[in-house]
C-alpha positions, 0 to 999 in steps of 0.5 A: 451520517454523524462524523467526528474529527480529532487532530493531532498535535502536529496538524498533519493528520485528520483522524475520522470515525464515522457511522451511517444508517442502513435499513432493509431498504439498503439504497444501492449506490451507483457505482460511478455516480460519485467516482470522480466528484472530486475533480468536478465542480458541483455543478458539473454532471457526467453522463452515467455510461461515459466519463469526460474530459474538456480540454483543460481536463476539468470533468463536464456533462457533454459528450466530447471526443475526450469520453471513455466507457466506464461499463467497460472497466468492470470485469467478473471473477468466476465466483464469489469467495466467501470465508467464515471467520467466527460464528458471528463474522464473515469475510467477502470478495466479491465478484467484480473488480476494475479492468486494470488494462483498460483503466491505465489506456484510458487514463493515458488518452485522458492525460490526467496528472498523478495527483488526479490519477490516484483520486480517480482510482481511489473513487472508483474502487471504493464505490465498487466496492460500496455497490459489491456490499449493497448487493450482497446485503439485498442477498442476506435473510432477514434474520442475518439482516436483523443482526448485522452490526457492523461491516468493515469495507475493504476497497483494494481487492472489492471486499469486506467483513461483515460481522454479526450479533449471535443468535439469540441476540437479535438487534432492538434498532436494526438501522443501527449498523456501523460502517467502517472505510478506511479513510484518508488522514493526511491533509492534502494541503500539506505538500512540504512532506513525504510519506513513508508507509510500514507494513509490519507488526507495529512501532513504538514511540517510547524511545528517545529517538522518536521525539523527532519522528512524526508517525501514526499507526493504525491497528485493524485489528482493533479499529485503532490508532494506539502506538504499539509494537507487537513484534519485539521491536522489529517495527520501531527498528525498521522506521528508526533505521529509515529515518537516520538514514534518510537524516544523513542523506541530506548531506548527501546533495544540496536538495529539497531535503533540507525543507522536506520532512517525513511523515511516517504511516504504520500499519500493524498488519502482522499482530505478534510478528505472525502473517494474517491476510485480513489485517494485511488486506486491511493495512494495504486498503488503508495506505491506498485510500491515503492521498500520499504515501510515496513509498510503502515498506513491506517487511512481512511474507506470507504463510506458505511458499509459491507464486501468490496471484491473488496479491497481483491485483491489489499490490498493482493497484497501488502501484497505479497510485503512485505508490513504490513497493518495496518487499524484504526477500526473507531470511530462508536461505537458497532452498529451493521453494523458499519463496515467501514474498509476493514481489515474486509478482514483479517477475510475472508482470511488467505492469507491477514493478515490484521490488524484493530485496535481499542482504549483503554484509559490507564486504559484499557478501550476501548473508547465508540466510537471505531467501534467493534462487528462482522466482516461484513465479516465473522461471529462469528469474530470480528471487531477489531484484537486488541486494542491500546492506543488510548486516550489523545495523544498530537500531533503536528497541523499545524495550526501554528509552534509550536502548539499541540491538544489532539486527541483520536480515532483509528487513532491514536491507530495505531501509536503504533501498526506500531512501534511495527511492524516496529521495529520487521522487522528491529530486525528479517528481517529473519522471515515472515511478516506473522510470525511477525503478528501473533505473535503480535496476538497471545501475546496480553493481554487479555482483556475483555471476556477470548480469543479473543472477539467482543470489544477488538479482540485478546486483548492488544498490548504486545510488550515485550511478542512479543519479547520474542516470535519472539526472540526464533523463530529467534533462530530456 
């Protein structure tokens, strides 16, 4: 395996391509062989059925009281789902992903730290993952074998897409395949900054405003890293309104702001403004294989209306990681069936906080065309966790150097919500992400109906009550 490093300017990022060799005798990786090396010296081993801990959490080789089965973190889909994309590419789930519930209940008797937590994660998805792959190769003909060139492997939800040479164009040196992970770029000896992560259709860094804003992008649609905003600006507005806000709260409190900088992490999931599950998949895989993203914001919906189960597993899998997600609730208005985020999910499973927001105006008046009313996931809940300002932003365009537009809708009611968290988790790294969200949740101003309602959630976004909050819980 052959592997190539380019740095940026900055030095914060680590940018890798990498291409290895497979044959016909596609060697099976075991799949919890190399989990959790990371924690572990080289010469520790680990036991093939069991993982363990000494009393200093270090991984060792002998059975101890601190051991959990790992067979016992796989559980089956009743089938494998597979789409043609092309004639000449394929997209993969597989069968088998981690227990979730039986991972977090062994995680907490293990007491791992966040840190170890989300590396434990990341390894055991990602070799999941790899052995889903080399089982599905062994199954393939030998002339699909023959013409396999690449394969683009997607840890979160244990699936990938395999693309092929056509037909008549069979490989001279069939060991020649590509495999493309998404690889961690951030350096985890850098701990002086926070992550912020956008899920949207891409930014631009052309604007004056954005010499003074450290970001990359990654583009799966190509395989790359360019800069672009492929949405008319949505992008570039999105990250230039977080980080002036999140500039102006340094005056806000005598904190750790003033020596914690962002990083900004793009991932252009939605080409030209449109909804594509595979890039979204992608982008999502790419902020979870990072080894810090603090808060991801989703300015994207899906299709088609409704309760989207199959987002469950990979947005709770980023949630384990110490991620905060944050969805704009969309702009269809208070009809009924006019439900487009998955944030729905937040109502349908108290594991996966996750938080939908809607947009009022500064006189507190929610704007006619924030997407509210029953969540389409649970009855009787509503739509929306809570509201934000969301009316006469002025951000910055990238139509030319120096150019701002007026925007109003949810995706920029977001802005404030993911400072206010991301400020909380650099204030009170002790407390929970969970902790942190539920207290946002649960100090809100109430708006509209007494108690949490169909138009406005749990109401307004309060960060003074917030902190006053998490502040004595920090003292306990």
């Amino acid at each position: 395996m052959t592997t190539t490093e380019k740095r940026d300017t900055n030095g914060w990022f680590n940018l890798y391509k990498k291409k290895s060799i497979m044959s016909d005798n596609f060697i099976s990786t075991c799949f919890f062989c190399t989990a959790l090396l990371f924690l572990a010296s080289p010469s520790n081993a680990y036991s093939e059925e069991f993982i363990c801990l000494d009393k200093n959490n270090a991984f060792v080789d002998k059975r101890n009281k601190n051991c959990f089965h790992k067979i016992r973190l796989i559980q089956r889909h009743k089938k494998l789902f597979k789409q043609q994309l092309s004639a000449d590419s394929e997209y993969i789930e597989f069968k088998k992903n981690i227990d979730l519930t039986n991972l977090k209940h062994n995680f907490q008797q293990l007491k791992l730290t966040k840190k170890e937590t989300k590396r434990a994660i990341q390894n055991l998805t990602k070799n999941l993952n790899i052995e889903s792959v080399n089982n599905y190769y062994k199954s393939l003909k030998k002339d699909q074998k023959s013409r396999l060139k690449k394969i683009r492997y997607v840890a979160l939800n244990n699936s990938a897409i395999f693309f092929y040479t056509s037909s008549d164009k069979k490989r001279k040196y069939k060991h020649a395949i590509d495999h493309i992970y998404s690889e961690n770029i951030i350096r985890e000896s850098a701990n002086n900054f926070s992550v912020v992560g956008l899920l949207d259709s891409g930014v631009s860094n052309k604007h004056e405003s954005f010499k003074n804003i450290d970001v990359l992008q990654y583009n799966p649609a190509n395989d790359s890293h360019d800069l672009i905003d492929s949405g008319l600006g949505h992008g570039t507005g999105i990250i230039y309104l977080i980080d002036k806000l999140y500039q102006e709260s340094k005056a806000y409190r005598q904190s750790y702001y003033n020596k914690n900088k962002i990083k900004y992490l793009s991932c252009n999931g939605l080409p030209q403004g449109r909804f594509n599950k595979l890039t979204v998949i992608q982008c999502l895989d790419w902020f979870f294989m990072q080894s810090k993203v603090d808060v991801l914001a989703n300015a994207w919906l899906v299709d088609q209306p409704g309760c989207h189960i199959e987002w469950q597993y990979p947005l709770e899998l980023l949630w384990l990681s110490d991620i905060v997600s944050v969805f704009a609730a969309g702009n269809y208005g208070m009809e009924p069936g006019q439900s487009y985020t998955p944030a729905n999910l937040f109502y349908s499973t108290d594991t996966t906080p996750l938080i939908s927001v809607g947009a009022i105006d500064d006189k507190n008046q929610k704007l006619a065309t924030t997407s509210s009313g029953e969540s389409s996931c649970k009855t009787s809940s509503p739509h929306v966790s809570l509201v934000a300002q969301g009316k006469d932003w002025l951000v910055a365009s990238p139509i030319a150097i120096n150019s701002y537009q007026k925007v109003s809708g949810t995706s920029y009611a977001i802005a404030p919500v993911i400072v206010s968290f991301l400020k909380a988790k650099i204030d009170f790294p002790a407390l929970s992400v969970s902790t942190i969200v539920r207290t946002f949740l649960d100090t809100t101003l109430d708006l509209g109906e007494t108690g949490k309602d169909y138009e406005f959630g749990y109401g307004k976004l309060n960060i003074e009550r917030a902190y006053e909050t998490l502040s004595q819980l920090n003292q306990l």
